[in-house]
C-alpha positions as CSV (number, residue, x, y, z in Angstrom):
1,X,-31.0,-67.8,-83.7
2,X,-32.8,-64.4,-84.3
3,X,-32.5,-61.3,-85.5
4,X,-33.5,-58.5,-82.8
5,X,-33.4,-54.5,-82.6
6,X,-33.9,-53.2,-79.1
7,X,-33.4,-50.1,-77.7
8,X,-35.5,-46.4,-77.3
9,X,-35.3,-43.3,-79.1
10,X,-37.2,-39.9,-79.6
11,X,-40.3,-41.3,-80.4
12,X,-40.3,-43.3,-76.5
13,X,-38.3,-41.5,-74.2
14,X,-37.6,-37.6,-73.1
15,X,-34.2,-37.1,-73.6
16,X,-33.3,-36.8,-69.6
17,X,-33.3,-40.9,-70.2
18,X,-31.7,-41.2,-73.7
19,X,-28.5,-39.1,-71.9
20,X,-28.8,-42.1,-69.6
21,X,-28.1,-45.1,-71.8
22,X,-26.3,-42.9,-74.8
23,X,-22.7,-44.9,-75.4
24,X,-19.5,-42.7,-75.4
25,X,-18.0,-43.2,-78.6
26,X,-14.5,-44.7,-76.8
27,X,-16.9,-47.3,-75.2
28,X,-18.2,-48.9,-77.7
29,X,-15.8,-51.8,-78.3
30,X,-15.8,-52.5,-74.9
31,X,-19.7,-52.4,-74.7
32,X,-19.8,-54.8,-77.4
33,X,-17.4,-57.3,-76.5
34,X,-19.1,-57.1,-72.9
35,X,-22.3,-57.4,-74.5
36,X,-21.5,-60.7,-77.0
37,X,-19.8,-62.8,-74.2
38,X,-22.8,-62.3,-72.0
39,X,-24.0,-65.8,-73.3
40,X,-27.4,-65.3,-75.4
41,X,-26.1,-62.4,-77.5
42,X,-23.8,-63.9,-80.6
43,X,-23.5,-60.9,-82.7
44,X,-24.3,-57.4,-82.1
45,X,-24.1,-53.6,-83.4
46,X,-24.9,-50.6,-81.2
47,X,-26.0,-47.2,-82.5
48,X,-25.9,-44.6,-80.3
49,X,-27.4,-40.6,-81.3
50,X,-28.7,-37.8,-79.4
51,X,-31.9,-39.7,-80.7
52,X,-31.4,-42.9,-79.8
53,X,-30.0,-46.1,-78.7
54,X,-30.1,-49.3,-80.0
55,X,-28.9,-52.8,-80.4
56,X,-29.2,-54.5,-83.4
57,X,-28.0,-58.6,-82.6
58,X,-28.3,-61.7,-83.0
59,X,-29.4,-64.7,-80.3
60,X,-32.1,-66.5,-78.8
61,X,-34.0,-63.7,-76.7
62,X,-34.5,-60.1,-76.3
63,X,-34.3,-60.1,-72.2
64,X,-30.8,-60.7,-71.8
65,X,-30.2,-57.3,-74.1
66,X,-32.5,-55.3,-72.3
67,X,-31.0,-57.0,-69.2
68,X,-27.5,-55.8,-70.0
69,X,-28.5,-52.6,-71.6
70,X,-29.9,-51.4,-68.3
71,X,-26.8,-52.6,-66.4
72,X,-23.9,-51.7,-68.3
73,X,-25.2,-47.7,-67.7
74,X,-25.8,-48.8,-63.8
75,X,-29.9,-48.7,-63.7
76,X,-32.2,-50.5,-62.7
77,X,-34.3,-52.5,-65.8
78,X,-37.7,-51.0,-64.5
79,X,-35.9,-47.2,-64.8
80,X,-35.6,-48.2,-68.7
81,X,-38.2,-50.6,-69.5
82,X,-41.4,-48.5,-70.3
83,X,-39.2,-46.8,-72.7
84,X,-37.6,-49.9,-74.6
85,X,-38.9,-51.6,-77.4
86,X,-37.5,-55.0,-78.8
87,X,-38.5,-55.8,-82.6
88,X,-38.1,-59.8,-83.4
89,X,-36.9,-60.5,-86.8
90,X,-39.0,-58.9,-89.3
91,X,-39.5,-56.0,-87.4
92,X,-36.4,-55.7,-86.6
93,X,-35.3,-55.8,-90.5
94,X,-37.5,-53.5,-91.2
95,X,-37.1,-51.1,-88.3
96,X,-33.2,-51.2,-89.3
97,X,-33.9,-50.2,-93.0
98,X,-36.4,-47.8,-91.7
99,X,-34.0,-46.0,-89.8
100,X,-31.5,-46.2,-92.5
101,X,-33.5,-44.8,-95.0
102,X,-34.3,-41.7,-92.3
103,X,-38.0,-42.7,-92.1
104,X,-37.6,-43.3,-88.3
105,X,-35.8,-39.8,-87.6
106,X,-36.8,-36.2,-85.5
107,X,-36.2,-35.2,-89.0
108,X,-38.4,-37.1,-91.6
109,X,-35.8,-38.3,-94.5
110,X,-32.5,-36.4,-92.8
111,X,-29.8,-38.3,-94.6
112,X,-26.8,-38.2,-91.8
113,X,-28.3,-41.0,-89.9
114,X,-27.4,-43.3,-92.6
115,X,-23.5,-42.1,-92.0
116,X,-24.5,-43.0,-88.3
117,X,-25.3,-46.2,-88.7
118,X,-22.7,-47.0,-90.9
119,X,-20.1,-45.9,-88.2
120,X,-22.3,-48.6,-85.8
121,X,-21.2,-50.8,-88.2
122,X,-17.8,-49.8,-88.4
123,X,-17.3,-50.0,-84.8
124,X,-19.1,-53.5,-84.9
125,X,-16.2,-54.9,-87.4
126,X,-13.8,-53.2,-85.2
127,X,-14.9,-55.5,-82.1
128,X,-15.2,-58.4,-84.1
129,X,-19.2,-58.6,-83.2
130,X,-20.7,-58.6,-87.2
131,X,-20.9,-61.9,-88.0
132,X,-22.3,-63.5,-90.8
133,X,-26.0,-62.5,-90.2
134,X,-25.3,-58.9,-89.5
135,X,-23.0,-58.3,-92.0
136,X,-25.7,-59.7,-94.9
137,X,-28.1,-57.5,-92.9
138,X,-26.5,-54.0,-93.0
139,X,-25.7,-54.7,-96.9
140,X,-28.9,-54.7,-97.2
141,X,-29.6,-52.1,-95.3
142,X,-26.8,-49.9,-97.1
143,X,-28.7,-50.9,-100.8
144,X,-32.5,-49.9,-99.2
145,X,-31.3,-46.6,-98.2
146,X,-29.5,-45.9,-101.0
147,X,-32.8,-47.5,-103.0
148,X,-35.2,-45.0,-101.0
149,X,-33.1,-42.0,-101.7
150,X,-32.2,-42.4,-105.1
151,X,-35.2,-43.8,-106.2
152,X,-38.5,-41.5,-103.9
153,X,-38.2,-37.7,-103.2
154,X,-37.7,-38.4,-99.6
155,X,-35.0,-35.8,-98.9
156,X,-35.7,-33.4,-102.0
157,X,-38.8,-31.5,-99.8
158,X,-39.1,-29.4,-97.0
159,X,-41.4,-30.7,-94.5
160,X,-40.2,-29.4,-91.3
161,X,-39.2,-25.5,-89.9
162,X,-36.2,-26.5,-89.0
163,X,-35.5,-28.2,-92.7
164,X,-37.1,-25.0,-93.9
165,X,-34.5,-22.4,-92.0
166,X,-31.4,-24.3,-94.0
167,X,-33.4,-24.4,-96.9
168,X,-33.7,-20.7,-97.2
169,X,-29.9,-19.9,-95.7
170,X,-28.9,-22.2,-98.7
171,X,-30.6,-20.1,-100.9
172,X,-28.0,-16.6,-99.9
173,X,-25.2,-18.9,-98.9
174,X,-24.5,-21.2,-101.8
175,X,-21.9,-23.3,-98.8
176,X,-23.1,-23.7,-95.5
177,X,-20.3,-25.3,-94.6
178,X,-18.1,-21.4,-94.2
179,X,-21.1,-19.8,-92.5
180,X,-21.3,-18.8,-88.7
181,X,-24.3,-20.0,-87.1
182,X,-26.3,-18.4,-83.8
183,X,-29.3,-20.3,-81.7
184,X,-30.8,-18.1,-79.4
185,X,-33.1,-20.2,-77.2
186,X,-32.8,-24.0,-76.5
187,X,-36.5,-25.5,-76.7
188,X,-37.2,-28.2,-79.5
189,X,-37.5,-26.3,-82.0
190,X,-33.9,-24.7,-82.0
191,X,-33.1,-28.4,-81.3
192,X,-34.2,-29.6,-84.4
193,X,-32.6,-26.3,-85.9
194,X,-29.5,-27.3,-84.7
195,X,-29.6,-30.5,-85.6
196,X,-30.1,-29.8,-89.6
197,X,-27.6,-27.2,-89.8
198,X,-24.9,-29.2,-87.9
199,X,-25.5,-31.7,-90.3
200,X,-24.3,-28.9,-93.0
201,X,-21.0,-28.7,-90.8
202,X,-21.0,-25.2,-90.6
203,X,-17.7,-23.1,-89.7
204,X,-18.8,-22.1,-85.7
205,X,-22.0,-22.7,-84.2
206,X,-23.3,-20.9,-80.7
207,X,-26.1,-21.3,-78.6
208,X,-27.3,-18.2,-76.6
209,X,-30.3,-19.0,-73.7
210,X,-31.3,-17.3,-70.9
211,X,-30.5,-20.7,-68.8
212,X,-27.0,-21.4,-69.4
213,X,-27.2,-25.2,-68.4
214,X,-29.8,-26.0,-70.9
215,X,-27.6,-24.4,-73.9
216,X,-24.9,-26.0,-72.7
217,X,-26.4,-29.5,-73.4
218,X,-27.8,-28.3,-76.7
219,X,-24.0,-26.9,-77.8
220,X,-22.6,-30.5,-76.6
221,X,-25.0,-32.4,-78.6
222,X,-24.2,-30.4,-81.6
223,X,-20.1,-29.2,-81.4
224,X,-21.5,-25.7,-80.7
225,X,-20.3,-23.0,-78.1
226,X,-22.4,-21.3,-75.2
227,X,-22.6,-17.7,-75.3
228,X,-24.6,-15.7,-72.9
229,X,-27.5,-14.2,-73.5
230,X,-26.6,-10.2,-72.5
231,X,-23.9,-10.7,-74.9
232,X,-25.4,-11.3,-78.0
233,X,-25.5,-7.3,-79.3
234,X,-21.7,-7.3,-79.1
235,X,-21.2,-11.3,-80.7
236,X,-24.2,-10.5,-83.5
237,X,-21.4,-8.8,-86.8
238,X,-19.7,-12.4,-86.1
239,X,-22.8,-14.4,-87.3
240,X,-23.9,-14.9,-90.7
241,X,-27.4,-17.2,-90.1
242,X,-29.6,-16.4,-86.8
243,X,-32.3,-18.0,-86.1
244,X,-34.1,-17.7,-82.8
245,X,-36.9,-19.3,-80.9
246,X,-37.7,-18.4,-77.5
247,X,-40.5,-17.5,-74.7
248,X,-39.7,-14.2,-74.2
249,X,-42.8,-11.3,-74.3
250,X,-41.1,-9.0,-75.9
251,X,-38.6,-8.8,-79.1
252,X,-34.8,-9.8,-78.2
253,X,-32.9,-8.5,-81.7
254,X,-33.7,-5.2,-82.1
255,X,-33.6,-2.7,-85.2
256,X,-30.1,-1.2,-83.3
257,X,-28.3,-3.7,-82.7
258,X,-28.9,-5.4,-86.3
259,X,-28.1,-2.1,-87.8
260,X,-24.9,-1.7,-86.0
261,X,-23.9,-5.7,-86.8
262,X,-24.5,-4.6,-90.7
263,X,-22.4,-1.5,-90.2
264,X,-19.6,-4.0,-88.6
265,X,-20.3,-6.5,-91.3
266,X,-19.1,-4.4,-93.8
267,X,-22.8,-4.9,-95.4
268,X,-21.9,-8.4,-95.9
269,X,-25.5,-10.8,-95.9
270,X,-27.0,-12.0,-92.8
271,X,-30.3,-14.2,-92.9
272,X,-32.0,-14.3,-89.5
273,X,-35.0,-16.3,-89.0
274,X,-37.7,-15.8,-85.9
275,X,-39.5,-18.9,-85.3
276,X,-40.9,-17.1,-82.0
277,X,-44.3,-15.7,-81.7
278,X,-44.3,-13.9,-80.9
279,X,-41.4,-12.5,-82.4
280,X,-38.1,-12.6,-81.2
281,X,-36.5,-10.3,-83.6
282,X,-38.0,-6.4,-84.5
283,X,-40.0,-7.0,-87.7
284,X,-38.7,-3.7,-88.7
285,X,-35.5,-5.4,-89.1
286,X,-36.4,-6.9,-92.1
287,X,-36.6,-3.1,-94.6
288,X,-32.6,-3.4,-93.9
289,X,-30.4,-3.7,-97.6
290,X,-28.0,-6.5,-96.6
291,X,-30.6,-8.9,-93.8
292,X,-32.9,-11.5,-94.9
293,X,-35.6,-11.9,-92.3
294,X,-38.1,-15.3,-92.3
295,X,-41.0,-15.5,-89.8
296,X,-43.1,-18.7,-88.9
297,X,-45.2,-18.1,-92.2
298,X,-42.6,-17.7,-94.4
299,X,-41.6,-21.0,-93.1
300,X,-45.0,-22.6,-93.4
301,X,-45.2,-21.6,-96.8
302,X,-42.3,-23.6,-97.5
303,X,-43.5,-26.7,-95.7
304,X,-46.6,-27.1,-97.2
305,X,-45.3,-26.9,-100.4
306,X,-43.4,-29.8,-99.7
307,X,-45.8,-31.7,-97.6
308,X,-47.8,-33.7,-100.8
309,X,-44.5,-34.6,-102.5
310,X,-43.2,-36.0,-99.5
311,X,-46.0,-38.2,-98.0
312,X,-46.4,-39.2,-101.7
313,X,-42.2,-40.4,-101.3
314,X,-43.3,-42.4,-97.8
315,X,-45.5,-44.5,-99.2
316,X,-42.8,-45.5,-101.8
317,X,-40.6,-45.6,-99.9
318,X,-42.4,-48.3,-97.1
319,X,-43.4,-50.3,-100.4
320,X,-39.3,-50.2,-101.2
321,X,-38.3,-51.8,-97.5
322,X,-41.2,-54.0,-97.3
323,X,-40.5,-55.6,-100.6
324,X,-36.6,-55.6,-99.0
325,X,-38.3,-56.7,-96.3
326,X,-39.3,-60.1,-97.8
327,X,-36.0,-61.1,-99.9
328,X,-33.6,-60.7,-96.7
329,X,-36.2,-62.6,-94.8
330,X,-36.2,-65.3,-97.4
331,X,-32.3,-65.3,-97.3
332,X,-32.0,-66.1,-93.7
333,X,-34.8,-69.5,-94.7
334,X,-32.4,-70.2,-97.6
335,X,-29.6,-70.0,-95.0
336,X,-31.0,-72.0,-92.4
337,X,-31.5,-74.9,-95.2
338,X,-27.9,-74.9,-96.2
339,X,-26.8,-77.9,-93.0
340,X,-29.8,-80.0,-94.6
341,X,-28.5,-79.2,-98.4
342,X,-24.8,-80.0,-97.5
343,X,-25.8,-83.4,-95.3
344,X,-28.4,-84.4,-98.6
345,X,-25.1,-83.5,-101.3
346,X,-23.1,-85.7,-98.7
347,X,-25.6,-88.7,-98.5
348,X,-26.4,-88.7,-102.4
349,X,-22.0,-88.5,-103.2
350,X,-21.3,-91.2,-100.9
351,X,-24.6,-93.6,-102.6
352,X,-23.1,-92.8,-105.9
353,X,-19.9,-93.5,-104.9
354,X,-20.7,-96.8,-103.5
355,X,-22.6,-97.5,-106.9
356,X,-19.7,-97.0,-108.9
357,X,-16.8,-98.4,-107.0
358,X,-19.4,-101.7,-107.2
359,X,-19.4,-101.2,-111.1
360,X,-15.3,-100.8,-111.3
361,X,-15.1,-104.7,-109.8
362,X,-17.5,-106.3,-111.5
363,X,-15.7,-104.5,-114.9
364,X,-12.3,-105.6,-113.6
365,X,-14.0,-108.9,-113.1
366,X,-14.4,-109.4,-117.2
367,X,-18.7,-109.0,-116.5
368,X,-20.6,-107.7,-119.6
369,X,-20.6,-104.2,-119.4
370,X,-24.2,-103.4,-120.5
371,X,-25.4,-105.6,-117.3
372,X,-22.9,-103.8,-114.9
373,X,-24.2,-100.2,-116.3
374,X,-28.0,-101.9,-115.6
375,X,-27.0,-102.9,-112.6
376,X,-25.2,-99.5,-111.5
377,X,-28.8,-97.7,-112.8
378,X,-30.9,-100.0,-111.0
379,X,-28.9,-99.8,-107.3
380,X,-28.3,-96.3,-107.8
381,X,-32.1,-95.5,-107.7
382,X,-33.1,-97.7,-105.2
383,X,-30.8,-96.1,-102.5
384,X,-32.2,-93.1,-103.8
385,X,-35.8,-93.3,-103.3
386,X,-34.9,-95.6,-100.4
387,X,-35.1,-92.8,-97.7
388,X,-39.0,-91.8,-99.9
389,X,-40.3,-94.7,-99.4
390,X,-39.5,-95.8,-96.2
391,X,-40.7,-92.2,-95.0
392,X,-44.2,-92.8,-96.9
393,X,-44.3,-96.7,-95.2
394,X,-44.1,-94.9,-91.4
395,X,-46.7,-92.2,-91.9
396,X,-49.7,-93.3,-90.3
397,X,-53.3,-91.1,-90.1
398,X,-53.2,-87.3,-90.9
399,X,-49.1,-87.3,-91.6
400,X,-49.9,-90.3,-94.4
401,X,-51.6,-88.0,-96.5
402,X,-48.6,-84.6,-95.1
403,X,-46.0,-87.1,-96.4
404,X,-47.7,-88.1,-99.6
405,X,-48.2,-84.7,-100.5
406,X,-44.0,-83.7,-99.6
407,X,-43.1,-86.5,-101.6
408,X,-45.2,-85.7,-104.3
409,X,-44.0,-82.1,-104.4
410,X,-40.5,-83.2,-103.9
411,X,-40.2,-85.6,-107.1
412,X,-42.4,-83.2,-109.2
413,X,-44.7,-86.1,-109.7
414,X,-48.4,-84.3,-109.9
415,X,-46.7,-83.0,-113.5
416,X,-46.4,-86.4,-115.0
417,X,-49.8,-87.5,-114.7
């Protein structure tokens, strides 16, 4: 039986086909029981993000996975396929720790993925799927994440824009979490946006776009509301953080409107950041008391500052799983030897206890102890290098010289010459 991760993500499919094969959160159990009493698949774990789905399980091939995966969510395989990828034991530990440890994320070292995957796992033990190999597995993948944090400077720089806009609204807001939050556009970059400050669990978030059906998917992937586009002059006092990214030719916050929010504010801070160019948002805006306006450089400044320290944490990181890597890997060997070791302890208990229910007659029969303990010593050892020898006596050609090396290396025997 072997480990597998299969499944697609950000990296391999636009996410018009990631909506497709996302799980609902209330389907999960039934997904997994449906998936483990398919046959091949023994234990399994699903995680399921607005970045990406995937299986983490145990059996004895990928197909039947990608199989079910593709009809559980009523497509056909060849609709999914180009999109999937399947990782076979070692890459599948060390894809799992990778994503974990946020090294696999839109959002290099974004720590709420580890929280996500820990709810997989929840659900998983919920639906009685973990078994023994995929509960040793996420242990270990709880200790490398925690390892890679605590240990590189993967989260502690900035190496994104959208990491960049939270990092600057922390530094007016000391808690994100009581601040209103406005996106106005809904391309990738207020994506990403989104997705950092949602991670700060803000009080109220709201999209504004000038194509209402695209914000809407944005505010569902993120617990935000929709707010139209005309209406964002009377919603602006509401708002604490802004930040906005969109096509448009000409500026969409002017110097007015911003002034009259302030007014309305009661002068209370408001950070806006334009990630537009060009600009979204009057630069003028930015000589006001109580606003805090960032542009694209700003941002960049703040990125590149971070971007040594963090490639510098990556590398440390990779050497952290791979080294992880190797001892789960040599756990699930060690694991796979434990029939042999218990049938081995059973065959050696059972000659000694032969021996020595042999030694308790002849005692009982008034023989001389010191020959019944020679005796014992001497029929003890032969049954014991019995099974040796008689392996040696079969090998013939190439294995002759396989054997007398296993034997060799069994009994320790090059060290006593």
């Amino acid at each position: 039986m072997q480990l597998y991760a299969l499944g697609l993500n950000h990296h391999t499919a636009p996410l018009a086909i990631r909506e497709r094969v996302a799980f609902r959160p209330d389907r999960l159990i039934d997904a997994l029981h449906d998936l483990t009493h398919s046959g091949p698949v023994r234990e399994a774990a699903i995680l399921s993000t607005c970045n990406r789905t995937e299986l983490y399980f145990a059996g004895d091939q990928a197909q039947a996975a990608a199989d079910w995966l593709a009809d559980f969510h009523r497509l056909r395989l060849s609709d999914v396929s180009p999109y999937l990828y399947a990782y076979p034991q070692r890459d599948a530990v060390r894809h799992v720790f990778r994503v974990a440890s946020g090294l696999d994320s839109m959002v290099l070292g974004e720590p709420q993925i580890l929280g996500q995957v820990k709810e997989a796992v929840r659900h998983a033990e919920e639906a009685g799927t973990l078994g023994t190999l995929l509960h040793k597995l996420f242990q270990n993948t709880f200790a490398v994440a925690k390892e890679v944090r605590s240990t590189t400077a993967i989260g502690a720089n900035v190496v994104s824009m959208a990491a960049a806009a939270v990092r600057l609204s922390e530094r007016i807001f000391d808690d994100l979490s009581q601040q209103r939050v406005l996106f106005i556009g809904a391309g990738e970059m207020v994506e990403l946006c989104a997705a950092h400050f949602a991670a700060m669990r803000p009080a109220r978030m709201a999209v504004a776009n000038r194509t209402e059906a695209r914000a809407q998917g944005l505010a569902l992937r993120h617990g935000a509301e929709v707010m139209r586009l005309d209406a964002i002059g009377d919603a602006l006092p509401e708002f604490d953080i802004v930040v906005s990214c969109t096509a448009a030719p000409l500026p969409i916050v002017g110097l007015g409107m911003v002034e009259r929010a302030v007014k309305a504010r009661r002068h209370k801070p408001m950070v806006m950041v334009d990630l537009a160019v060009p600009r979204d948002i009057e630069p003028e805006i930015a000589k006001l008391d109580d606003v805090f306006l960032y542009t694209v450089d700003d941002l960049s400044q703040i990125v590149d500052a971070g971007l040594e320290s963090r490639q510098q944490a990556v590398v440390e990181a990779e050497g952290i799983i791979d080294q992880r890597v190797d001892g789960f890997l040599h756990w699930m060997q060690t694991r796979e030897a434990v029939p042999t070791i218990r049938a081995l302890n059973g065959h050696v208990e059972a000659l000694r206890t032969a021996e020595l229910e042999r030694a308790r007659r002849a005692l009982a029969r008034g023989e001389d102890p010191e020959a019944v303990l020679e005796a014992l010593s001497r029929g003890l050892s032969r049954k014991l290098v019995h099974g040796p020898m008689h392996y040696l006596n079969r090998a013939e050609g190439e294995q002759q010289a396989d054997a007398s090396r296993i034997v060799r290396s069994m009994f320790n025997l090059d060290s006593h010459d």
